[in-house]
N, CA and C atoms as an extended XYZ file, in Angstrom:
219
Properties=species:S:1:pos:R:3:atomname:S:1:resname:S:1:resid:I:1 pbc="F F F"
N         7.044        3.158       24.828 N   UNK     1
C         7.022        3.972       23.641 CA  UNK     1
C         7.238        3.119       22.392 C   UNK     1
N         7.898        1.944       22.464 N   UNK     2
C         8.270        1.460       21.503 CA  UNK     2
C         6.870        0.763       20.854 C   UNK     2
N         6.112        0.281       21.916 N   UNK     3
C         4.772       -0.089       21.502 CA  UNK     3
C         4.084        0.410       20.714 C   UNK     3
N         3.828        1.914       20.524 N   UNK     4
C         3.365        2.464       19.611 CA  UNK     4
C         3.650        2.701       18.280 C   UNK     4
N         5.167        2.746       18.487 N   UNK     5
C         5.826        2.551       17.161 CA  UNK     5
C         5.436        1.157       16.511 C   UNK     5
N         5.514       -0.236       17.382 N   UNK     6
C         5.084       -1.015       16.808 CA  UNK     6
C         3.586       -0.910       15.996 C   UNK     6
N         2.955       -0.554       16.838 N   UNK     7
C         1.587       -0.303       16.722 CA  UNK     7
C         0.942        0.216       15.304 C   UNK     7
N         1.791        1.664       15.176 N   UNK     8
C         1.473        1.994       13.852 CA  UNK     8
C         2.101        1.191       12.264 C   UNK     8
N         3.414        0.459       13.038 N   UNK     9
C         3.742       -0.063       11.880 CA  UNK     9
C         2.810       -1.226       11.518 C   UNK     9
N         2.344       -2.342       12.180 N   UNK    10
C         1.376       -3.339       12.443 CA  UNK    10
C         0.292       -2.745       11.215 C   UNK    10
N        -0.058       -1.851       11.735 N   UNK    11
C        -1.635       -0.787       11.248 CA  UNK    11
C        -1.666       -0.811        9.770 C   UNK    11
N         0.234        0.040        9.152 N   UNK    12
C         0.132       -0.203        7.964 CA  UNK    12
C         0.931       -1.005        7.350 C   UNK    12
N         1.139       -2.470        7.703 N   UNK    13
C         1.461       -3.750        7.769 CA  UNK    13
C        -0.198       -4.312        6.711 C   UNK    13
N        -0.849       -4.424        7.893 N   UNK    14
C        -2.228       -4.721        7.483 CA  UNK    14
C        -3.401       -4.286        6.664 C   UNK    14
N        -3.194       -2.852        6.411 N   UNK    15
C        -3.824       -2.336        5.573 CA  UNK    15
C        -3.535       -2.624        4.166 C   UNK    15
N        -2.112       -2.346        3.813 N   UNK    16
C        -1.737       -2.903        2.549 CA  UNK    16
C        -1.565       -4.089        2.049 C   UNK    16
N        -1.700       -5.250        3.484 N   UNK    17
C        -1.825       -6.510        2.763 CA  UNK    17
C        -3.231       -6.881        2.320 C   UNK    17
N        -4.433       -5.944        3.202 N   UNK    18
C        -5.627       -5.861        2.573 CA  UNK    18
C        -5.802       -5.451        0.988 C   UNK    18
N        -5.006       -3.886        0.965 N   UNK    19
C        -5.180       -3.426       -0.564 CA  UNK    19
C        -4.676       -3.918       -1.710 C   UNK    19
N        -3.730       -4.378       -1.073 N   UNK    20
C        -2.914       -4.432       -2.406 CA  UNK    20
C        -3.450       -5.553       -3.729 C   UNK    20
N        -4.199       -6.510       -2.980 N   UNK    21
C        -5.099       -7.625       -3.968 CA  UNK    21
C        -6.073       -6.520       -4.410 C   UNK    21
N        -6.694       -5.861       -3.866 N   UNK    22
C        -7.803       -4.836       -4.195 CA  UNK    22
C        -7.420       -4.382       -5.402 C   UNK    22
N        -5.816       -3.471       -5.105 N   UNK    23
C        -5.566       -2.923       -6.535 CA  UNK    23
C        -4.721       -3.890       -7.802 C   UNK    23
N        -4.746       -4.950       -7.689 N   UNK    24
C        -4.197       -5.465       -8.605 CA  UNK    24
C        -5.539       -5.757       -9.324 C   UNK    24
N        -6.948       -6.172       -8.532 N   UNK    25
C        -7.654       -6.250       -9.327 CA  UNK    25
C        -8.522       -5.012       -9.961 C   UNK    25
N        -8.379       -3.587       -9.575 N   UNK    26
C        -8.653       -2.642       -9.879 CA  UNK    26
C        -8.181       -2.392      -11.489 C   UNK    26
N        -6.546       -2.682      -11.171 N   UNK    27
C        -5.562       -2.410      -12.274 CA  UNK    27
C        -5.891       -2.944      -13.322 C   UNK    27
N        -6.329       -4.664      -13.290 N   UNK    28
C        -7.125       -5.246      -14.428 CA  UNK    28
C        -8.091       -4.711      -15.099 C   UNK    28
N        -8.989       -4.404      -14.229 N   UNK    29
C       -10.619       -3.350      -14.989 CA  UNK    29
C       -10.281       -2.285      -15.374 C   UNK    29
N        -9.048       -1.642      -14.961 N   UNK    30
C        -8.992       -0.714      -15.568 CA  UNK    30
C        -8.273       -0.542      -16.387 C   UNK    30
N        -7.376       -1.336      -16.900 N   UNK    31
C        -6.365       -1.461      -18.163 CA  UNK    31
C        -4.923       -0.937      -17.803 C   UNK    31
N        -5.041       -0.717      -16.267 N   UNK    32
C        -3.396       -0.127      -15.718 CA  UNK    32
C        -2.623       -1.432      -16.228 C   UNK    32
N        -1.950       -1.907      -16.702 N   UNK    33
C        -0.922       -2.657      -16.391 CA  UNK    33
C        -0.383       -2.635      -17.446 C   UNK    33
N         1.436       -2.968      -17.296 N   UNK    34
C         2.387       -2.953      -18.114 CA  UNK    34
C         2.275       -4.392      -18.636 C   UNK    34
N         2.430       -4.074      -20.110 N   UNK    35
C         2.113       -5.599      -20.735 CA  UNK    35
C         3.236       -5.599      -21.791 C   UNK    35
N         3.392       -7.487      -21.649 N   UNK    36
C         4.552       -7.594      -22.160 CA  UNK    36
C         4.855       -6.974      -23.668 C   UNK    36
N         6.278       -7.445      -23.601 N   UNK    37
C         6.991       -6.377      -25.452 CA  UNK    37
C         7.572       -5.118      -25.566 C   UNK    37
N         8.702       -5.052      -26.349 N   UNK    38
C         9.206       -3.821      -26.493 CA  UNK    38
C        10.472       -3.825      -25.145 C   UNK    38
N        10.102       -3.042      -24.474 N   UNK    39
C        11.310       -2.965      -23.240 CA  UNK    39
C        11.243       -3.617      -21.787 C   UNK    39
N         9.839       -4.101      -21.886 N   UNK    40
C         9.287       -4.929      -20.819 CA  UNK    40
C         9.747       -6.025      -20.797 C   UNK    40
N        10.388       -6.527      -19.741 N   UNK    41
C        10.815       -7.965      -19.622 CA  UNK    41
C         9.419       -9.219      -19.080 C   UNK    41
N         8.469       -8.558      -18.927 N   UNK    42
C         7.727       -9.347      -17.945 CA  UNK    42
C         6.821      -10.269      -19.201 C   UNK    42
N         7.016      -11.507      -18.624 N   UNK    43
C         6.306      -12.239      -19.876 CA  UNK    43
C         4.497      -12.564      -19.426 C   UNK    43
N         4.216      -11.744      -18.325 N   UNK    44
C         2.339      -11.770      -18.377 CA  UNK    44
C         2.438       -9.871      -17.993 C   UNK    44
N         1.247      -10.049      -18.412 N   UNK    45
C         0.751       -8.001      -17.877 CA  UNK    45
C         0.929       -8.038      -16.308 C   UNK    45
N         1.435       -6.829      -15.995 N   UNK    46
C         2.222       -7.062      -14.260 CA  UNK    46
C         1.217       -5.597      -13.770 C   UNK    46
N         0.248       -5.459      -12.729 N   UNK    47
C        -0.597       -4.546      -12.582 CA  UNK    47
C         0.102       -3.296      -12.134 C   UNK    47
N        -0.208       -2.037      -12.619 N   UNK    48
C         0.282       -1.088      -12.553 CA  UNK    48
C         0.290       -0.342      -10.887 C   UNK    48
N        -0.923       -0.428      -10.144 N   UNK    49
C        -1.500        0.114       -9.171 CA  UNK    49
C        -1.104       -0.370       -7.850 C   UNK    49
N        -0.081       -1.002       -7.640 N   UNK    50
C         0.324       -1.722       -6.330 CA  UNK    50
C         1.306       -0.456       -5.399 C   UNK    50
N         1.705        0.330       -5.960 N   UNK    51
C         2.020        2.041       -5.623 CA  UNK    51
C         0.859        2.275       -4.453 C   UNK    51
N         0.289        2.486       -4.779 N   UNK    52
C        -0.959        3.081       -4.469 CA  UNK    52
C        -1.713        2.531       -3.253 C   UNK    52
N        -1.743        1.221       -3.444 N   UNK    53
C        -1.920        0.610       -2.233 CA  UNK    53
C        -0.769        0.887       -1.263 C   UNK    53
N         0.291        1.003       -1.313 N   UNK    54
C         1.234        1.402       -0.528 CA  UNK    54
C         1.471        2.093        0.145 C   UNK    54
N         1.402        2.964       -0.365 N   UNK    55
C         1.137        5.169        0.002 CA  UNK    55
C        -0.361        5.013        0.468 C   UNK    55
N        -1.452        3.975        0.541 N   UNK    56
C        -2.451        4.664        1.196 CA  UNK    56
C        -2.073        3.794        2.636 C   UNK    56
N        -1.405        2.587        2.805 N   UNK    57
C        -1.216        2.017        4.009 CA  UNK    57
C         0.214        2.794        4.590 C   UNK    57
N         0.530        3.533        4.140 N   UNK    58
C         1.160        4.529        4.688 CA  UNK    58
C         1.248        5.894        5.215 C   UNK    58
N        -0.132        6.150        4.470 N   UNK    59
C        -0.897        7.265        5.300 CA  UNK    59
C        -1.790        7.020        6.314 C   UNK    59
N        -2.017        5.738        6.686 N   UNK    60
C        -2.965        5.053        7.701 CA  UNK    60
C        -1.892        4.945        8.607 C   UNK    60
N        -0.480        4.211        8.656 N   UNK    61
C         0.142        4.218        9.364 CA  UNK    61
C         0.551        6.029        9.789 C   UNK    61
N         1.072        6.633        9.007 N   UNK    62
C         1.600        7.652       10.175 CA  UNK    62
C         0.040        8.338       10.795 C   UNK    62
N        -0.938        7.811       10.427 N   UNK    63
C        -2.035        8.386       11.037 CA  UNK    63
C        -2.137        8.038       12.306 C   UNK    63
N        -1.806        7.089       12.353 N   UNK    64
C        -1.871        6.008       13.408 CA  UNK    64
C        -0.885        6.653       14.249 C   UNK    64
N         0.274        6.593       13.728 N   UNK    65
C         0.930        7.382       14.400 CA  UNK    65
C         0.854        8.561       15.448 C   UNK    65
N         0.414        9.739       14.771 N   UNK    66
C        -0.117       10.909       14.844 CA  UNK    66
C        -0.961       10.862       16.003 C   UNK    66
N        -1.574       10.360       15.887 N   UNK    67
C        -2.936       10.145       17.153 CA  UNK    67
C        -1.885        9.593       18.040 C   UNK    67
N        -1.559        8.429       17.862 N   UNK    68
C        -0.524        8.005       19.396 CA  UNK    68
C         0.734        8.749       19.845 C   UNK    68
N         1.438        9.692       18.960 N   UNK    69
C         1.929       10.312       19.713 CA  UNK    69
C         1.990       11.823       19.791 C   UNK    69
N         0.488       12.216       19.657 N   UNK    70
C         0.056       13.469       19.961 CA  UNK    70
C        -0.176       13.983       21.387 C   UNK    70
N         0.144       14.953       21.657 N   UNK    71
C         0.901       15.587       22.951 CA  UNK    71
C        -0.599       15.543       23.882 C   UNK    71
N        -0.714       15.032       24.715 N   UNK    72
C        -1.884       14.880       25.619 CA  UNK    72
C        -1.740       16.060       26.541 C   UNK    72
N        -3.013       17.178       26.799 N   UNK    73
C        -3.040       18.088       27.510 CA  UNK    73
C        -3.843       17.184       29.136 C   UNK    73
């Protein structure tokens, strides 16, 4: 059982190390990012969208999930 648990975590392990470059460069084209000044400490623009990649490799994982430990008739 524990395998599966591994399994899905692995799943969204990998997915978000796929996305997450995806959305940083998304964030660029699209003008998401917090840029420095004012209350921002960050001294370059830091991409807004790395959320996002997160929560979607986390809906892949409990998907993953879901299927493996759905009750077999």
């Amino acid at each position: 059982m524990e395998a599966r648990f591994a399994l899905a975590f692995v799943v969204a392990l990998a997915v978000s190390l796929g996305l997450i470059p995806l959305a940083r460069r998304l964030s660029f084209r699209l003008g998401a990012v917090s840029v420095p000044g004012g209350r921002n400490v960050n001294k370059e623009p830091m991409p807004r969208l790395g959320g996002l990649a997160i929560f979607v490799a986390c809906l892949f994982g409990g998907a993953i999930a879901a299927f493996l430990f759905a009750p077999r008739h």
